[in-house]
C-alpha positions in Angstrom: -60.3 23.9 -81.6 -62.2 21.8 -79.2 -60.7 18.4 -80.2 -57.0 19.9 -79.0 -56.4 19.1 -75.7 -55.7 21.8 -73.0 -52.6 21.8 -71.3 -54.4 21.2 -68.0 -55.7 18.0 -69.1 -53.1 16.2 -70.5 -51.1 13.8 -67.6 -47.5 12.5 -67.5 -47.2 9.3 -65.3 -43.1 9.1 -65.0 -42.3 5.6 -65.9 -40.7 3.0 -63.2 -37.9 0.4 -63.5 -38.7 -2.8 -61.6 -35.3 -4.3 -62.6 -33.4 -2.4 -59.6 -35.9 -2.9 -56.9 -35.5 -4.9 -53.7 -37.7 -7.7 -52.3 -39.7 -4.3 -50.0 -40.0 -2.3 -52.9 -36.5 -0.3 -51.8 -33.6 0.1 -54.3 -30.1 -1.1 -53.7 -27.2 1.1 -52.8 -26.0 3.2 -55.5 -23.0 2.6 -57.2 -21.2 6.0 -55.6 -22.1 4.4 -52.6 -20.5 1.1 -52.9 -17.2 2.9 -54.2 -17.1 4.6 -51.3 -17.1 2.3 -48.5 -14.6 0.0 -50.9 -12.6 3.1 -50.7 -13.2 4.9 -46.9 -13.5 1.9 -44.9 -9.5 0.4 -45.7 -8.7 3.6 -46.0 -10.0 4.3 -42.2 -8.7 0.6 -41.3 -5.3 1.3 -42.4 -5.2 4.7 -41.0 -6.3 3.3 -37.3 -3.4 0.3 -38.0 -0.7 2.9 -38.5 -2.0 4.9 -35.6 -1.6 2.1 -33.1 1.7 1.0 -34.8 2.2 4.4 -34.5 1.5 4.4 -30.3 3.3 1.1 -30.1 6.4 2.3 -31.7 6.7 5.5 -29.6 6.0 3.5 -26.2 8.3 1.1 -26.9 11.5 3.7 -28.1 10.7 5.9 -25.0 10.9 2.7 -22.9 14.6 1.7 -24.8 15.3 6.0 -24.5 14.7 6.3 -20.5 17.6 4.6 -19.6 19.8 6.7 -21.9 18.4 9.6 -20.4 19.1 8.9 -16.5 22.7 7.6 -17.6 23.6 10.4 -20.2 21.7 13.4 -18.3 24.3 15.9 -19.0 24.0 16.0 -22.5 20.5 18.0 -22.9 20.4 17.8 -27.0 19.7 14.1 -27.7 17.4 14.2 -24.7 15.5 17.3 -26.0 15.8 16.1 -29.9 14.2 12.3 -28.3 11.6 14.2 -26.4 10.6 16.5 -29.1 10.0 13.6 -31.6 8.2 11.3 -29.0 5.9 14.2 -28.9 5.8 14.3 -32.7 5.0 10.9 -32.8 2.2 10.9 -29.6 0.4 13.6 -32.3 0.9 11.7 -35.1 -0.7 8.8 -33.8 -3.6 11.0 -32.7 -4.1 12.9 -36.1 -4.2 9.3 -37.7 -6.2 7.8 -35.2 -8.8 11.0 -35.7 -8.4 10.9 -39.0 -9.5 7.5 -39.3 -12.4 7.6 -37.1 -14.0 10.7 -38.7 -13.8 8.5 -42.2 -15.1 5.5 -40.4 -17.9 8.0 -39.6 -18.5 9.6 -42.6 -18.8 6.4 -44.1 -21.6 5.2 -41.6 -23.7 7.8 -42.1 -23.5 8.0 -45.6 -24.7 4.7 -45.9 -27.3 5.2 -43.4 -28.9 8.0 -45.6 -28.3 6.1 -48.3 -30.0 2.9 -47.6 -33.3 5.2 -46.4 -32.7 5.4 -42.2 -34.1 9.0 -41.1 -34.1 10.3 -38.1 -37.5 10.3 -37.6 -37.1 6.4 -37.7 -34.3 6.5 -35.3 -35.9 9.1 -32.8 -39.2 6.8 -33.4 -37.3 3.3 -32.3 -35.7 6.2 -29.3 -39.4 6.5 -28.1 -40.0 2.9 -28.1 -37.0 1.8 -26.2 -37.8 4.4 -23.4 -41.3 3.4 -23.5 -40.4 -0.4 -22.9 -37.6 0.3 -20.8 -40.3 2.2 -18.6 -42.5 -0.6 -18.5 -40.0 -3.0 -17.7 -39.2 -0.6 -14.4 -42.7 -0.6 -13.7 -43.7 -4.4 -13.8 -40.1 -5.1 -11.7 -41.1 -2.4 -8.9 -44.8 -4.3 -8.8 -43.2 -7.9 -8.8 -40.5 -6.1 -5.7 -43.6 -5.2 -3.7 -45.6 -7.9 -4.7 -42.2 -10.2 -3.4 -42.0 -7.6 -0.2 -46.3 -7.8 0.5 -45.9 -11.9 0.0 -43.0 -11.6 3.2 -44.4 -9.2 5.3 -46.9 -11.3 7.2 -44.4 -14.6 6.8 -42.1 -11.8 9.1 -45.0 -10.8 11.1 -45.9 -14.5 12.1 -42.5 -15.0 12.7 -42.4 -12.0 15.4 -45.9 -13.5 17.8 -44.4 -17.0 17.4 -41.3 -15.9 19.7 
């Protein structure tokens, strides 16, 4: 009974594959990952195309349909009909355009919390931005009066010479 080991003592140490680790120790971007930005990103790409094809195609028929209007006014229908689908297609564009930037968005941060960036790290690089934009405000208001003490007494010797 005594040589058996209790279950307190015995120790699993999980084993670790050095074959997928980067040069800082971190691992590459997973294979779901890759498969989705090959897929989101022309996805979102061709989504923002057709949106602005989209816009450019509306401006330009409401442009060739204005005319038409002002010459044909009596006829309501047409103009009503050409109206209603240049609003159709104002939407369109926007619901593409949307689309495609919420992908495009998705896709960012995915990767981001893929590849390890927290938001402790990002409110950390916050705090040091606003700390070196502070001193940066602070040595240009002491070099402004240091300039403004340098021309004070060149002012004040200007003012007895006259």
């Amino acid at each position: 009974m005594a040589d058996r080991p209790q279950p307190h003592q015995i120790q699993v140490h999980p084993q670790r594959r050095y074959d997928d680790v980067g040069a800082k120790g971190r691992t590459g971007p997973s294979t779901s990952t890759i498969l989705a930005i090959i897929t989101l990103v022309p996805l979102g790409g061709s989504l923002l195309g057709l949106a602005g094809l989209t816009l450019a195609v509306t401006l330009v028929g409401l442009a060739v349909a204005t005319p038409v209007f002002v010459i044909f006014s009596p006829v309501l229908v047409p103009a009503i009909l050409t109206i209603g689908l240049a609003v159709l297609a104002f939407l369109t564009s926007g619901a593409c355009g949307l689309t495609a930037l919420s992908s495009l968005t998705w896709a960012f941060n995915y990767v981001r919390r893929a590849m390890g960036f927290m938001p402790d790290q990002i409110d950390q690089a916050k705090r040091r931005m606003q700390d070196m934009a502070g001193y940066v405000g602070q040595k240009t208001k002491d070099l402004g009066q240091e300039i403004q003490s340098r021309t004070t007494p060149t002012a004040q010797e200007q003012g007895r010479r006259t």
